[in-house]
VOKOLNU-252603 format. One line per 2 residues: number of its first residue (from 0); for each residue x, y negated, z of C-alpha. Coordinates in steps of 0.1 Angstrom, whole numbers, plus 5000, padded with zeros to 4 digits. Each point is the difference from the previous one (the first is absolute). Example, Ala and Ser with C-alpha at 12.3 -4.5 7.8 and 13.67 -1.06 7.14 Angstrom:
residues 2
0	5123:5045:5078; 5014:4966:4993
END
This chain:
residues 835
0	5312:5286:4889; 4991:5003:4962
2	5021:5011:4975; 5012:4973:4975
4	4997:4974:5025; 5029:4974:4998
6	5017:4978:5027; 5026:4978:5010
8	5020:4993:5034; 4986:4969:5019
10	5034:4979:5002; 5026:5019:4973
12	4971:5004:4972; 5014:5027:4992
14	4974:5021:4978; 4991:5039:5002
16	4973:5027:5001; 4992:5013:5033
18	4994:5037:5004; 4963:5018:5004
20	4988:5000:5041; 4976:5019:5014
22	4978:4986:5033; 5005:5005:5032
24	4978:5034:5005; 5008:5017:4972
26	5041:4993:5010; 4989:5016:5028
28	4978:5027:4995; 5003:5009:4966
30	5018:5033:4998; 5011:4993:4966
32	5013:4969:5002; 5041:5000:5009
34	5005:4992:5039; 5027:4983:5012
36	5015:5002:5035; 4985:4975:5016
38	4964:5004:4986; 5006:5033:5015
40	5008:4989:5034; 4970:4977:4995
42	4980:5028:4992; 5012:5024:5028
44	4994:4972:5026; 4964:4992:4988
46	4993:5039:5009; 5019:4995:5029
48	4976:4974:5010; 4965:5029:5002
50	5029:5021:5021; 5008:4978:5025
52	4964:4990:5003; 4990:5034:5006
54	5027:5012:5025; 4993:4963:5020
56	4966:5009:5005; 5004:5035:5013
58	5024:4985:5022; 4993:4966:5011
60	4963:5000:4994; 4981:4975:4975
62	5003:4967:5012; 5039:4999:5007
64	5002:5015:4964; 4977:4974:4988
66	5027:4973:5012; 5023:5014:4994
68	4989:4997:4962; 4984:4966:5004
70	5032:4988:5010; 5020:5021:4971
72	4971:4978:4976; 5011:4966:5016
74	5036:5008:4992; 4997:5009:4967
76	4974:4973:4989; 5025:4972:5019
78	5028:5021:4973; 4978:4997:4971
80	4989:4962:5005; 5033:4987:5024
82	5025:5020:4984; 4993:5007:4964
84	4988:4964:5005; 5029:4984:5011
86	5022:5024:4971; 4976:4984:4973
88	5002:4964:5006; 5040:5000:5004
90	4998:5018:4967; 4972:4974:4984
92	5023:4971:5011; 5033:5011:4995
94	5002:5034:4985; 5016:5013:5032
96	5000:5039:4990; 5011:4993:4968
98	5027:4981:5006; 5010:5023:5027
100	5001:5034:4976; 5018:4979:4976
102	5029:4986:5023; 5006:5032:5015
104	4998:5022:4967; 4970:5027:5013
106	4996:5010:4965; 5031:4998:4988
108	5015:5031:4989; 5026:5017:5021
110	4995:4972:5028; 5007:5029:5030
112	4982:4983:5028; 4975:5017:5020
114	4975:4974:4996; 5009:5005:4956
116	4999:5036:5004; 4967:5005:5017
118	4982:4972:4977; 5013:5019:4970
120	4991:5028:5012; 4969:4991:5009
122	4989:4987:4965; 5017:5031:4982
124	4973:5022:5021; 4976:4978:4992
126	5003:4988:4969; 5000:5025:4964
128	5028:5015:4985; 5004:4972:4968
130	4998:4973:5029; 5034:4981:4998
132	5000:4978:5034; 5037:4988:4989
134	4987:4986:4970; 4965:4982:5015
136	5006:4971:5018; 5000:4996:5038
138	4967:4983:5004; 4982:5030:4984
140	5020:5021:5021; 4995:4986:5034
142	4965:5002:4991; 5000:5036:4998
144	5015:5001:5029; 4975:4978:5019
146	4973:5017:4994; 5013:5028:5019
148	4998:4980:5033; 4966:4986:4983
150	4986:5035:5003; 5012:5011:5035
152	4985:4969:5011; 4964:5002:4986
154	4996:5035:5001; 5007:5004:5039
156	4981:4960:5003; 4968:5020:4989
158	5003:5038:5012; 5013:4986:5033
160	4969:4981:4998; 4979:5025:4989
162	5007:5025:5023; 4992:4970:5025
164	4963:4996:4993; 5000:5042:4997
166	5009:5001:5034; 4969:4966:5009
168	4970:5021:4986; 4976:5014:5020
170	5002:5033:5015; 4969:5009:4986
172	4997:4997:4966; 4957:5004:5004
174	5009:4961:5013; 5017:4990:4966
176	4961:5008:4981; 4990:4962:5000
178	5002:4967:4974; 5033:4997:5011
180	5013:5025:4988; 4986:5000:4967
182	5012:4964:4996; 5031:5011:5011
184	5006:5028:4973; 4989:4971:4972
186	5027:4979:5013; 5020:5024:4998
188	4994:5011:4967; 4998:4965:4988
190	5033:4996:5016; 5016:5029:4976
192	4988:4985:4967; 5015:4962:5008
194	5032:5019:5006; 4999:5024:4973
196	4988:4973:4977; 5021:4971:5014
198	5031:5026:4990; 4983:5003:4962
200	5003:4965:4996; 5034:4988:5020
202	5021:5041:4989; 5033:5004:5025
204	5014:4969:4989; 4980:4975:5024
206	4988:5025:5023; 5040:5002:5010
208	5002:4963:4997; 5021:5003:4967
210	5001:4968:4994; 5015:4992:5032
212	5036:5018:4982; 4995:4991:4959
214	4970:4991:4980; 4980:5016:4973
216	4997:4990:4968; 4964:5007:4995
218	4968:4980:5010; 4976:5020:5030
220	4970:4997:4991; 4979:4999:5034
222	4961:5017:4995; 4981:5025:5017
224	5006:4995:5042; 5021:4967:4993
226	4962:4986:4985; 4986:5008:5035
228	5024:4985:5025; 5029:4978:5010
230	5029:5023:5003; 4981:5033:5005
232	5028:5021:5009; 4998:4977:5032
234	4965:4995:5006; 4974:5023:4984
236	5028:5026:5001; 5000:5002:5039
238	4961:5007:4997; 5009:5036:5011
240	5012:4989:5034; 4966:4986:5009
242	4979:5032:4986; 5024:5020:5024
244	4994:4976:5029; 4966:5003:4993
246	5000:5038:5002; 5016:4998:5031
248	4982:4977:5017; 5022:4990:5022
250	5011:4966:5002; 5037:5004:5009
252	5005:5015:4963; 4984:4971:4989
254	5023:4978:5016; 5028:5022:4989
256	4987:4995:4963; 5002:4960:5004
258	5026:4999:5009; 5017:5022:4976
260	4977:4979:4975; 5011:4964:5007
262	5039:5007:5006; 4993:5014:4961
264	4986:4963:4990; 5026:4985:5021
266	5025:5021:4979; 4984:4988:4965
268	4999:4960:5011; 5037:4998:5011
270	5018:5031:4980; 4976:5003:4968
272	4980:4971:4988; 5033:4975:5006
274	5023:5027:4973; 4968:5000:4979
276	5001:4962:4995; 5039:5000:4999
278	5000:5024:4968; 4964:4991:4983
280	4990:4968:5013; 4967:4990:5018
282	4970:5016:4983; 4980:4969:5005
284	4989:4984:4963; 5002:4960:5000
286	4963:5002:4992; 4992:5016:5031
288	5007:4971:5019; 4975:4977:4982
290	4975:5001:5034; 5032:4985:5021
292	5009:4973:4977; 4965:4989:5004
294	4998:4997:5036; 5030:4979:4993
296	4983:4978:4974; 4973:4995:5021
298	5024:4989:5027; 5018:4979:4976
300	4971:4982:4987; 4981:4994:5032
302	5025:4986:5025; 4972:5010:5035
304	4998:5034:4987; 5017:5026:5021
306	4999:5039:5000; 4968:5010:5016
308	5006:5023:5031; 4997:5036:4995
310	4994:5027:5025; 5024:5030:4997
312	4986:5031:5021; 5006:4986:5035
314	5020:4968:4987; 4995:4970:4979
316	5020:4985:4977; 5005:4964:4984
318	4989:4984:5033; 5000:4959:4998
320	5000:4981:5034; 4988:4973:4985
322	4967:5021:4985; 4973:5000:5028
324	4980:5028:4981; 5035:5020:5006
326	4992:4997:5037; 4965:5005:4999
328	5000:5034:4982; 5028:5012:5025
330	4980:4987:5029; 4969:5018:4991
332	5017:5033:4999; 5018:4999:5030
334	4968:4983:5018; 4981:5034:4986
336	5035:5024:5015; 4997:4980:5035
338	4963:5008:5000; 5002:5033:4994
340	5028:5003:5029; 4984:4977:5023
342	4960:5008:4997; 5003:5042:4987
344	4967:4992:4978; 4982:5036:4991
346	5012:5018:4968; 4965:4994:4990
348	5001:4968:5003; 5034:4992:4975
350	4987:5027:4977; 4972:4977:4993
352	5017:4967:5001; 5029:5015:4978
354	4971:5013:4980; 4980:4970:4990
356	5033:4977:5004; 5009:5021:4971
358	4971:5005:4979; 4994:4959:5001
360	5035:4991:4996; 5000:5020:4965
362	4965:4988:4990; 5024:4964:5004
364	5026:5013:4983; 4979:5016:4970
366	4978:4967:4996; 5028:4977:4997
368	5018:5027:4976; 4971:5008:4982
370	4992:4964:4992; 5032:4985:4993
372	5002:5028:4971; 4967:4989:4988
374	5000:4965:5005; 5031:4983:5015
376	4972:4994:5028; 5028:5001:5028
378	5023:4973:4983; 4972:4980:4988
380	4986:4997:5034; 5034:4982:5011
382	5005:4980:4969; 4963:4988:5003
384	5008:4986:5031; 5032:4983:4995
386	5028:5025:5008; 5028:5016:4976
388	4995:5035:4980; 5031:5014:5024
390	4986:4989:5031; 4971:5019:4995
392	5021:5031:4994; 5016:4992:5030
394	4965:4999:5020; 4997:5034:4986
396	5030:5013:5010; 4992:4991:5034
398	4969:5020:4997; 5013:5032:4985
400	5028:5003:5026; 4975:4990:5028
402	4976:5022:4992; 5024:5029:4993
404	5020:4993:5034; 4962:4999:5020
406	4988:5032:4986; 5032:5022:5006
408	5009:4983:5033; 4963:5017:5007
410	5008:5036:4990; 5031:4999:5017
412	4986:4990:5036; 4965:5027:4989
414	5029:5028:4992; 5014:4991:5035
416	4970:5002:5018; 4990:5028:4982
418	5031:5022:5005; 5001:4987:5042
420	4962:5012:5000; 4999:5030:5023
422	4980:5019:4980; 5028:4999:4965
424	5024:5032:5001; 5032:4982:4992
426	5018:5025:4975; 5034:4985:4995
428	5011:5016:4969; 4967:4980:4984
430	5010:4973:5024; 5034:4996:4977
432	4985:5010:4965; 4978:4970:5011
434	5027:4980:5004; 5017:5010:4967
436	4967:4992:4981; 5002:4964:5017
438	5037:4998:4991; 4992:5011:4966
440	4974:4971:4990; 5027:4977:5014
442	5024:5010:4976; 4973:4997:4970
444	4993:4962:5012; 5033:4994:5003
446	5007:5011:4966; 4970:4987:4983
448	5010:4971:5014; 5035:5006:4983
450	4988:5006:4971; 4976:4969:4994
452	5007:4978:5023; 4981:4974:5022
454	4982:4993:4970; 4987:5033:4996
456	4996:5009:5030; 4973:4972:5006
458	4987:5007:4965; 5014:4968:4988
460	4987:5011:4960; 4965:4986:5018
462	5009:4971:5007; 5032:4985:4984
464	5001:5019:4965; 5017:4970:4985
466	5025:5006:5019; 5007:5033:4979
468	5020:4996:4972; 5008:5038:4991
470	4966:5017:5002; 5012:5035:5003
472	4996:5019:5027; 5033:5011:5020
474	5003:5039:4999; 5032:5001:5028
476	5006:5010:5034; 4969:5024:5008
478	4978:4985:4972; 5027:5028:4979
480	4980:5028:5014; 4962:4984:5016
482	4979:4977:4977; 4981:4990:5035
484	5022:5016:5029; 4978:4983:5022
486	4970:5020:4990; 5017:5031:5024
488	5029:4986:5014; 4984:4968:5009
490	4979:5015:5023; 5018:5031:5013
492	5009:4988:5034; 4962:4994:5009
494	4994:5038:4991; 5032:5002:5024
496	4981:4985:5032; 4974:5032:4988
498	5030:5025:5010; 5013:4977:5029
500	4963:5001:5016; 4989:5039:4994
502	4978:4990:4971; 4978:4983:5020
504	4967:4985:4981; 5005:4967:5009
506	5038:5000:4983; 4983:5022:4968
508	4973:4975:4992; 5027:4968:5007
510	5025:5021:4975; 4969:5005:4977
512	4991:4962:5003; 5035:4992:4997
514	5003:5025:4966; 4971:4983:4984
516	5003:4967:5004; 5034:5005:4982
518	4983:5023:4970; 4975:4970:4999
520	5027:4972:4998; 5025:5015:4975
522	4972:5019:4979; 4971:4975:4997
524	5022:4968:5001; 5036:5006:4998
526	5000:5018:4969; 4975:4979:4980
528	5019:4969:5005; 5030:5015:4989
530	4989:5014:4969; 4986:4963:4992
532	5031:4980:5008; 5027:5031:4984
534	4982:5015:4976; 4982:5034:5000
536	5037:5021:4993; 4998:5031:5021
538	5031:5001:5016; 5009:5039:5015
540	5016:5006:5030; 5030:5025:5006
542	4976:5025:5020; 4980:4997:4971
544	5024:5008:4977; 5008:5029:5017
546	4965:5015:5006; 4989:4994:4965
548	5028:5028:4991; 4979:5023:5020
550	4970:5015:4985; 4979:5009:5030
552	5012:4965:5018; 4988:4982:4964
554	4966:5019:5000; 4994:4990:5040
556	5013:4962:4992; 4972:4997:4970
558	4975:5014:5030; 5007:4974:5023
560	5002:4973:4975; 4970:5008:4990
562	4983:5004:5037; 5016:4968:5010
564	4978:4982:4967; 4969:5010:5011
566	5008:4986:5036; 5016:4966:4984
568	4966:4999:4977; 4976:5008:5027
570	5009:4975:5020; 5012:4972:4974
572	4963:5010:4989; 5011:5003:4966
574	4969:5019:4978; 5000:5007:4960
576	4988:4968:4976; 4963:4997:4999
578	4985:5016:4968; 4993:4973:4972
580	4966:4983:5004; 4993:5017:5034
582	4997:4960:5014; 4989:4971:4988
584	5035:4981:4989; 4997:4965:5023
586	5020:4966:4987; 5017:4980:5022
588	4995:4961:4995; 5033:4984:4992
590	4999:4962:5014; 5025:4967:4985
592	5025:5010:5028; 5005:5036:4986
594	4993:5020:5029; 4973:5022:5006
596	4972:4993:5021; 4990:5029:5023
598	4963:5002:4993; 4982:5029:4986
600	4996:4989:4962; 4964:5018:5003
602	4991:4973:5025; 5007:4970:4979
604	4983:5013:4971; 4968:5003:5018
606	5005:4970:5016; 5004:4981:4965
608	4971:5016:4984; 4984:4985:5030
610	5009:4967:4996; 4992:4999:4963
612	4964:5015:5005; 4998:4966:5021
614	5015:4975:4975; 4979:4970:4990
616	4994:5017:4964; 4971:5012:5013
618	4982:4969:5013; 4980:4975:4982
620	5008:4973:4978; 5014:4971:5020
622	5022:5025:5022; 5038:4996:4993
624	5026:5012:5029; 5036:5007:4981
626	5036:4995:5011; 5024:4978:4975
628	5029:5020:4983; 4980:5036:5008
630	5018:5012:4971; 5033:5007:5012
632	5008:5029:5023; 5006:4983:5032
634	5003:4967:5017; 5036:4993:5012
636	4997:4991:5036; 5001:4969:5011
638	4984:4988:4962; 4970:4985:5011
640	4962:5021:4985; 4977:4978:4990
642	4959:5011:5000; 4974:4988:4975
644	4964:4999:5016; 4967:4991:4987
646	4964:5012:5007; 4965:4984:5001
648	4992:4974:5023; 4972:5017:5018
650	5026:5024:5009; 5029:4975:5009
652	5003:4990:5038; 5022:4976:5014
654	5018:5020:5024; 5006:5028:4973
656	5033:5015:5004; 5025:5023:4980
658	5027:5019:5018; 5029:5024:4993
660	5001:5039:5007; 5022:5030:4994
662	4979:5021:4982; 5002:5030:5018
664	4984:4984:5031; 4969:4989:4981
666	4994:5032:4977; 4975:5014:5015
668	4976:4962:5008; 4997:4987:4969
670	4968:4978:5010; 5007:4989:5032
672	5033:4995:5008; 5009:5025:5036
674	5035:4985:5007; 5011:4969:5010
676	5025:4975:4976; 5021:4994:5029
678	5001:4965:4991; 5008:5005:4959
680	4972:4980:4988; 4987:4964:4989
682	4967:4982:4996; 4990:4995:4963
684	4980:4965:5007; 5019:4963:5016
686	4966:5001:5020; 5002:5037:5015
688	5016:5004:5034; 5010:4970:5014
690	5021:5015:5027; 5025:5015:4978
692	5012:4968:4978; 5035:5016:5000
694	4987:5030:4976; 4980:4974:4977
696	5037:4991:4980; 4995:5030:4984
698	4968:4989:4978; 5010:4989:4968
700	4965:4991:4981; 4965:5001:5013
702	4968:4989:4987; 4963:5007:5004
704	4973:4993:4976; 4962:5012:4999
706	5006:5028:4979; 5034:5018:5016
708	5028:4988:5022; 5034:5005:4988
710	5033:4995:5013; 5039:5011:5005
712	5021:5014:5028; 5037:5004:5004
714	5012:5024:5023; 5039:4991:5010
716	5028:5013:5020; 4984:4993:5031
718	4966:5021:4990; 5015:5026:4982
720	5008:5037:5013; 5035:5009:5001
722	4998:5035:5005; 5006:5012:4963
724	4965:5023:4993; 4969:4997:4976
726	4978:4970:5013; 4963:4986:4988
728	4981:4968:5008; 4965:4999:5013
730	4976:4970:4998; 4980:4999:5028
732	4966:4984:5007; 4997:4977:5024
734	5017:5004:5037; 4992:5034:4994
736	5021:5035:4992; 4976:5008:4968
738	5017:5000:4970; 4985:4984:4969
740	5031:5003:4973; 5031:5029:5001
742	5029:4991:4979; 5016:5025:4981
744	5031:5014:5019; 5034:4986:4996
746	5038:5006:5012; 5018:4979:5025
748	5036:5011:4998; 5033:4983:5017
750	5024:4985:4978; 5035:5023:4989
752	5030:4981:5016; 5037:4998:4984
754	5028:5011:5015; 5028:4997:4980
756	5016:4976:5027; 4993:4987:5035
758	4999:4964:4982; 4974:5012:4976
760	4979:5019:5022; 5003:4966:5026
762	4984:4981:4971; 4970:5019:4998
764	4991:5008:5032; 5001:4962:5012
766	4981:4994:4968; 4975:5028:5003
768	4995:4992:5041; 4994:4966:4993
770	4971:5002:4979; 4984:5027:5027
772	5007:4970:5025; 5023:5020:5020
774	5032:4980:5001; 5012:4978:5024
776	5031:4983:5005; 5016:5025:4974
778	4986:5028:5019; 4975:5026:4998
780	4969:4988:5023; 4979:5029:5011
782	4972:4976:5011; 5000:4981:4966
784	4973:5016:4982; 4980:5028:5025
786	4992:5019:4973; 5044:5008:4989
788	5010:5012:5032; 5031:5016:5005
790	4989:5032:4990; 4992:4987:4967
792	5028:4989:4996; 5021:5027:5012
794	4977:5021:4974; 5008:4977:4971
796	5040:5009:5002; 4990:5038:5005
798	4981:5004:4967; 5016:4975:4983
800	5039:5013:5007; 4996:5027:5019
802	5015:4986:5034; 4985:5001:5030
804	5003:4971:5030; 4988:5003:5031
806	4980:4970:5018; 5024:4999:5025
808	5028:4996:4981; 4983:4970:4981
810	4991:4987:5030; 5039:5005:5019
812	5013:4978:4967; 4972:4973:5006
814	4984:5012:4963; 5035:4979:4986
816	4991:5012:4963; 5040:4998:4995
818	5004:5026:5022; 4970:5023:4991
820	5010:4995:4961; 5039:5011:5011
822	4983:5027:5019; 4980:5014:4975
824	5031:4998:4973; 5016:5022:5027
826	4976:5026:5006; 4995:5008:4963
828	5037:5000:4992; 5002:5023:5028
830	4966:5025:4991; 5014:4997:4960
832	5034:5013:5010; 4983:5030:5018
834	4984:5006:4970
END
């Protein structure tokens, strides 16, 4: 304990400066350190331990020794995590030890019990010649004490064990000269530095569980191993039992180790974390629960929203009876288990259909993902077509969890085949290591899912961001120590089925497939769409922190980064800027609406300076062919375009025409005309085509003289193109495709609606439909004008507000513009909010 630390009694408050401590080996083992008697004894009995084990095997041969000392292990672990257990908790909740020194005077002096006398004792041994135990209080003291027992405990709990896995190894060591073992001995070693570092950071104080007797005055600050893992002491700090089991490769030790492992988390869930929260609280910020309060919002605002069902390793979770899809998804899985039991289809066989099951399920995935980042495409496609913004998330969900519940129901059945082939060497120590990878990417999940929720978990941010009120993103639970712990721990039980099936190919490339798929999701469209909805912050992880303090770890982490840039460029196809001039810049033509029309600019340009080489400038006196109003930029559809024709009356025929074509059909024809008008045309003479008397309301003036012929043409809604483009006219000579006249090109663009209400926007669609002719009854009429079908007009709300409709939902609301205008005022109130 450092020197100049100051603390207080946990009840009393009573205030003082607790003496310096040394850890537990150097108590031991340091010769120059003071002893006392029991560290002694402690010390004596550890030797005692190598003594007993040599004499047993000389006598009783190895494996009756090596029970004999498995069973010594089990005893002293069930002391360590029963009986120091059980001592801890009384003392958390009622200050049991305390209270007993204090009511029967231990450290009182001249209190002659033998229980007094030996504790005193005890700490004068112990403790240096200025220690005053009369003067300290009891809680310090009965510390001292404590740790005594503490010692004896942990010491024989790990030589016992020790000498355990000594006594598994093989008898020939030329056996021990594989991967094993040289994963092993990292363990190991990896195992020492969280201890010895884990000490650095919590001194004797909490390794002794000090605060379980009085309380510190001084803040721990918790770096180093507590930035790479939960509680490390109790879970990256039993990493060494594993390397040894690996050495050994036998599977009992293994077991052994698992045992030992869990009754240590089972210690720090009901002895540990419950003081921890008792003294300091619950380290769980009120930010940190911004994800949960949104599944809740979403609950509360939608009254048929429910939690979407979840599959947790072989369970599920948030099941609704009344949810078909809930059934569904179950059904296929345990239609795919029967199968497997019932039929015994080849390995072969599920490696491929786990295989392409998996590959096209995350081609799903990716698409929706990738577009719903981009372009809202996923919500859009369910507003479009009459549903709500959180019943397409809830589609979604179905699909995640569906897809995710398929593809792993499909490993699990291909590892069983695999490992019942006859031709896989079961190993069972990789048989359980397998296991332990699988049990380890259920903890991740379950703690991602802790961390952010249903919301996060089925990347909510994509599809309900205004939902999110606090854009911050959480850095608790294991987000503390991984930015992505999915990356690795998200797909560590797949590499898992690799050890349970003998690294056979077909569970390598599934673990591969598996491995990438995930490096695609988070890296290509995870973590773009994050850094556009929270910012570009760089937010470092614990195990970050950590490794940055370590020169050679920092060098090999700017190595990677940039390796894994190159990758993310190479296949994001990212290349340098072009130099300057080294293309031909290209405009894009900007129409009345404000969108962009996806035509190469080039294009258009040649297609206008072949219009204008055709324009009626050129012919002879007596030749007019113009358009009224030319001289502003577009005609707003349905304003009707009037033509002005004249040319001499040798030339003039009375079943002349003029029709109407999008320019880009007709570019290349400018003398004869190579594409039909599809029925966007009108005779320029009463006389002309006496079949068609319908299209003759559309001349305005005619007349014919013996010099020229002369007349007007008005071409209304039902003549006019409503797909928004560059258009001409061509005046054509008698019942014939040869063209005489070429206007000059000219814009038809579709009006820009209002939508500051649903009234307003009511208003001018019935207005605007009515003078197309496609209203009837109130409603939209599809059949009211050919030409404005309901593509049109699903294409005049798209570039005109940006919301999309689909045909059938204007045709489920019987085109009721009511509805449709409410519809629209929905959609972008919704898409806006996303924004």
């Amino acid at each position: 304990m450092s020197v100049g630390v100051v603390a207080r009694t946990r009840s009393s408050g009573v205030v003082f400066k607790p003496p310096t401590t040394h850890d537990m080996v150097r108590s031991l083992f340091d010769p120059t350190v003071k002893k006392s008697f029991l560290e002694v004894c402690i010390t004596l009995a550890l030797l005692s331990d190598f003594a007993i084990c040599y004499l047993a095997l000389r006598r009783f041969g190895l494996k009756s020794t090596r029970t004999a000392f498995l069973v010594q292990y089990l005893f002293w672990r069930v002391c360590y995590n029963l009986g120091i257990g059980i001592v801890l908790h009384l003392q958390s909740r009622y200050e049991t030890l305390n209270n007993y020194a204090k009511r029967h005077r231990l450290f009182v002096k001249g209190n002659q019990s033998p229980l007094a006398r030996f504790c005193q004792f005890e700490l004068s041994t112990k403790m240096p010649a200025g220690y005053d135990m009369y003067s300290q209080p009891e809680e310090l003291n009965v510390w001292l004490l404590f740790r005594q027992f503490v010692d004896l405990i942990l010491m024989q709990d790990f030589c016992t064990y020790v000498i355990y896995v000594y006594l598994s190894l093989p008898a020939q060591w030329s056996a021990m000269v594989n991967w094993k073992t040289g994963l092993g001995v990292f363990m190991i070693l990896f195992n020492i530095w969280v201890k010895v570092d884990a000490h650095r950071v919590v001194k004797d104080y909490a390794w002794y569980w000090g605060d379980f007797f009085f309380l510190q005055e001084s803040e721990l600050v918790f770096d180093g191993v507590f930035n790479i893992s939960p509680h490390p002491m109790y879970s990256i700090g039993y990493m060494g039992y594993y390397g040894l089991s690996l050495m050994c490769g036998d599977y009992h030790v293994l077991l052994v180790s698992i045992l030992g492992h869990l009754l240590q988390f089972l210690f720090l869930k009901y002895v540990e974390s419950p003081h921890m929260e008792l003294i300091y609280g619950s380290d769980m910020e009120d930010g940190s629960q911004t994800n949960s309060h949104i599944d809740d919002l979403i609950a509360k605002k939608n009254y048929d929203y429910s939690r979407p069902l979840i599959n947790s390793a072989f369970w599920v979770v948030n099941f609704d009876k009344l949810r078909f899809t809930d059934y569904f998804t179950i059904g296929t899985s345990l239609a795919l288990i029967a199968w497997f039991f019932l039929e015994r289809p080849g390995s072969k066989v599920l490696f491929s259909l786990a295989f392409f099951t998996k590959l096209a399920s995350s081609i799903v995935v990716f698409s929706i993902l990738y577009l719903q980042s981009a372009q809202k495409w996923f919500t859009k496609l369910y507003l479009k077509n009459g549903y709500t913004q959180v019943y397409s998330y809830q589609q979604w969900q179905f699909i995640y969890n569906f897809s995710t519940c398929l593809t792993y129901t499909l490993l699990f059945i291909q590892t069983l085949s695999k490992m019942y082939d006859d031709e896989t060497y079961i190993d069972y120590t990789q048989t359980i290591f397998g296991l332990l990878l699988c049990a380890l990417q259920t903890w991740c999940n379950s703690e991602i899912r802790s961390a952010i929720s249903d919301f996060g978990w089925f990347y909510g941010d994509f599809f309900l961001s205004n939902y999110i009120t606090n854009k911050n993103l959480t850095s608790q639970g294991i987000y503390r120590y991984l930015n992505n712990p999915e990356t690795i721990l998200g797909v560590a039980g797949t590499w898992g089925t690799v050890l349970m099936t003998n690294f056979s190919w077909e569970n390598i490339i599934l673990a591969g497939l598996w491995t990438a798929c995930n490096f695609v999701l988070i890296k290509l469209i995870e973590e773009p769409h994050m850094t556009k909805l929270y910012g570009g912050g760089i937010r470092v992880s614990g195990i970050e922190k950590t490794l940055q303090g370590l020169g050679p770890w920092r060098r090999m982490s700017e190595i990677v980064d940039r390796m894994e840039n190159i990758v993310l460029n190479s296949l994001t196809n990212h290349q340098e800027p072009m130099e300057k001039n080294s293309e031909k810049p290209r405009r894009k033509l900007i129409t009345a609406t404000g969108n962009d029309i996806n035509v190469d600019s080039q294009d258009w340009e040649e297609a206008v300076e072949d219009a204008i080489e055709s324009v009626t400038s050129k012919l002879a006196p007596n030749c007019k062919f113009d358009i009224e109003g030319l001289n502003e930029e577009s005609f707003i559809l349905p304003e009707p375009v009037t033509v002005h024709w004249q040319l001499p009356s040798q030339l003039f025929q009375t079943d002349d025409w003029i029709g109407l074509y999008n320019i880009m059909r007709t570019r290349n024809n400018s003398k004869s005309t190579k594409v039909s008008s599809a029925g966007h045309w009108t005779p320029i003479s009463p006389e002309g085509y006496p079949g068609h008397q319908s299209k003759k309301s559309s001349i305005m003036e005619f007349e014919k003289n013996s010099t020229f012929a002369k007349g007007k043409v008005t071409f209304d809604s039902s003549l006019l193109h409503y797909e928004p483009g560059i258009y001409e006219f061509r005046y054509h000579t008698g019942n014939s495709h040869k063209a005489i006249f070429v206007s000059k090109p000219f814009e038809l663009a579709l009006p820009r609606l209002d939508i500051k209400n649903p009234e307003t926007l009511n208003k001018q669609l019935l207005s605007l439909l009515t003078r197309v002719g496609a209203v009837k009854n109130g409603k939209f009429d599809s059949h009211g004008n050919k030409y404005f079908t309901t593509r049109i007009f699903r294409r005049l709300v798209k570039d005109s507000l940006g919301v999309e409709l689909s045909t059938d939902y204007i045709n489920r609301v019987n085109g009721d513009i009511g509805a449709i205008s409410q519809r629209i005022c929905h959609i972008k109130s919704v898409l806006d909010d996303l924004d």
